[in-house]
N, C-alpha and C positions, 0 to 999 in steps of 0.2 A: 524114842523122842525124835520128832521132824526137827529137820535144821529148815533153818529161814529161807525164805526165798531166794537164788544169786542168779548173778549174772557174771557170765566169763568170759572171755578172750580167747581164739584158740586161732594164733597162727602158724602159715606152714611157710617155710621159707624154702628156697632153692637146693637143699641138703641134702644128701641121698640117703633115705629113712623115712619113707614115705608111709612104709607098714606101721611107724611108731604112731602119727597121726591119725590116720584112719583103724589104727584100736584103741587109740586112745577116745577119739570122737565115737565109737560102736559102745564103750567100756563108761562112758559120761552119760550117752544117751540112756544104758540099761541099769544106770541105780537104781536103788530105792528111792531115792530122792535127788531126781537129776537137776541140773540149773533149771532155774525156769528159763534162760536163754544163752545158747550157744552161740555170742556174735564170729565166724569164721570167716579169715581175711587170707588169700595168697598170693602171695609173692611173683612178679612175673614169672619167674622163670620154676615153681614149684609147681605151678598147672601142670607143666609140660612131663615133669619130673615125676608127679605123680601118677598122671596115666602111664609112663613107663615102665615106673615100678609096679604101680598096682594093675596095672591092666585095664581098668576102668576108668570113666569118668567119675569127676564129684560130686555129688546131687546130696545137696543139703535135705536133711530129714528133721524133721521139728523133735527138739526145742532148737534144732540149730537155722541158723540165715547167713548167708553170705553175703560179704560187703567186700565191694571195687578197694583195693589199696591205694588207689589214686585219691579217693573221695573222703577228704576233709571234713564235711560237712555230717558226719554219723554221731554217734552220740558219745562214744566212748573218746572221739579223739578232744574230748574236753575233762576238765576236772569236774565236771557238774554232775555227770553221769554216774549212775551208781553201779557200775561193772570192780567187781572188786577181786580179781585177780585175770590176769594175764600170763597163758603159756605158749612159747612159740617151739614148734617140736615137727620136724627139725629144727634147730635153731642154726644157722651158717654162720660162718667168721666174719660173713660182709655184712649181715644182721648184728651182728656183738657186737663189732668195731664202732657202728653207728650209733647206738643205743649210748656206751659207753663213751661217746663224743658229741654227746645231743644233736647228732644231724636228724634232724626228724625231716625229711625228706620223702616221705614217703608215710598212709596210716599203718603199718605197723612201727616203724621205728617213732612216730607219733604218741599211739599210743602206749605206746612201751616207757616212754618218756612222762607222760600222763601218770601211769598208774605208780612210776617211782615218786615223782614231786607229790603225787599225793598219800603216799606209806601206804600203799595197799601192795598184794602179793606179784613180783613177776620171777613166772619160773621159765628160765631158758635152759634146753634141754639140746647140748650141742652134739652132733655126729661125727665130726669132724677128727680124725686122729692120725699123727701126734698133732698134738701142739706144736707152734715155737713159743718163744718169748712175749711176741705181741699178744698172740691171743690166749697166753695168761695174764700177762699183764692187763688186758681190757678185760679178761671173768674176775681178775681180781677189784676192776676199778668197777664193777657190775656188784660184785657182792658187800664192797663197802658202803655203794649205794644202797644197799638192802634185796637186793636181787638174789636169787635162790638159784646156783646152778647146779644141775642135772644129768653131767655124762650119759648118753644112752649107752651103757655100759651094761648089759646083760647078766643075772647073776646066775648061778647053777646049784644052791643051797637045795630047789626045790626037784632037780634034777630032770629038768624040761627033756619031754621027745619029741616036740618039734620047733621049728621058728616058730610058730604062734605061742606054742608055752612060752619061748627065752624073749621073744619079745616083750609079753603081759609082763613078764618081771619087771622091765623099764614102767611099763606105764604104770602099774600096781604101783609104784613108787612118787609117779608123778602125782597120781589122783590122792594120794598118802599127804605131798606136799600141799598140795592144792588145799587138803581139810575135808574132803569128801570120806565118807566111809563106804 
């Protein structure tokens, strides 16, 4: 059975976990039934981060398009638009806090604030570890809102041999959330 047409959100914020995103976006692009649109937004400081980690630059491949996080004026950072879930992977503490304090200051804590007011899916997927206090306090004031959070938290049920296996474990998870088979 085809699932309907979607449209997703997928951003990358300052996190270090850059390999989660670019298999996550490799792993979106090769479904059987991928979005019909990948809108991907990053974070100043995730550019930098992610050539570091990945070794490469990021060169959008369709179904995905990259969009300025300065630039307001896209489609999603409104409620009119029919993008019906958003996942931000890495997700940072300085991303969560904002979301979780409606600073929409920027388009992704925008539309992240977007896709909560209007009950559609946002999955934040944080790297960050430990915790303190605050930022369970704001995953918790994210999941009352209705927000899905995601530890990239690696599992070994399946008994990965290398980072790319124990990576797929996180994403295999998110794409699970997300409603993709």
């Amino acid at each position: 059975m085809k699932q309907p047409a979607r449209k997703i959100i997928v951003a990358i914020t300052g996190a270090s976990g850059s390999i989660y995103a670019l298999k996550l976006l490799e792993k979106l692009q090769s479904l059987k039934n991928p979005p019909t649109e990948i809108a991907v937004v990053f974070s100043d400081n995730a550019r930098e981060i992610w050539k570091h980690e990945t070794g490469k630059k990021f060169v959008a491949k369709s179904p995905a398009k990259e969009y300025n996080n300065k630039d307001f004026f896209v489609p999603f950072a409104s409620g009119s638009s029919n993008y019906e879930t958003m996942i931000i992977c890495p997700a940072s503490m300085g991303i969560v806090v904002r979301i979780a304090n409606c600073t929409s200051d920027d388009l992704i804590a925008r539309a992240a604030d977007v896709i909560l007011k209007e009950r559609r899916k946002l999955i934040l997927v944080p790297r960050e570890t430990p915790y303190n206090l605050i930022h369970i306090r704001n995953m918790e004031t994210l999941t009352l809102a209705g927000a899905i959070i995601c530890p990239a938290t690696p599992s070994f049920y399946s008994k990965p041999k290398t980072i790319d296996d124990l990576v797929m474990t996180v994403v295999e998870r998110i794409i699970s959330l997300a409603g993709f088979e």
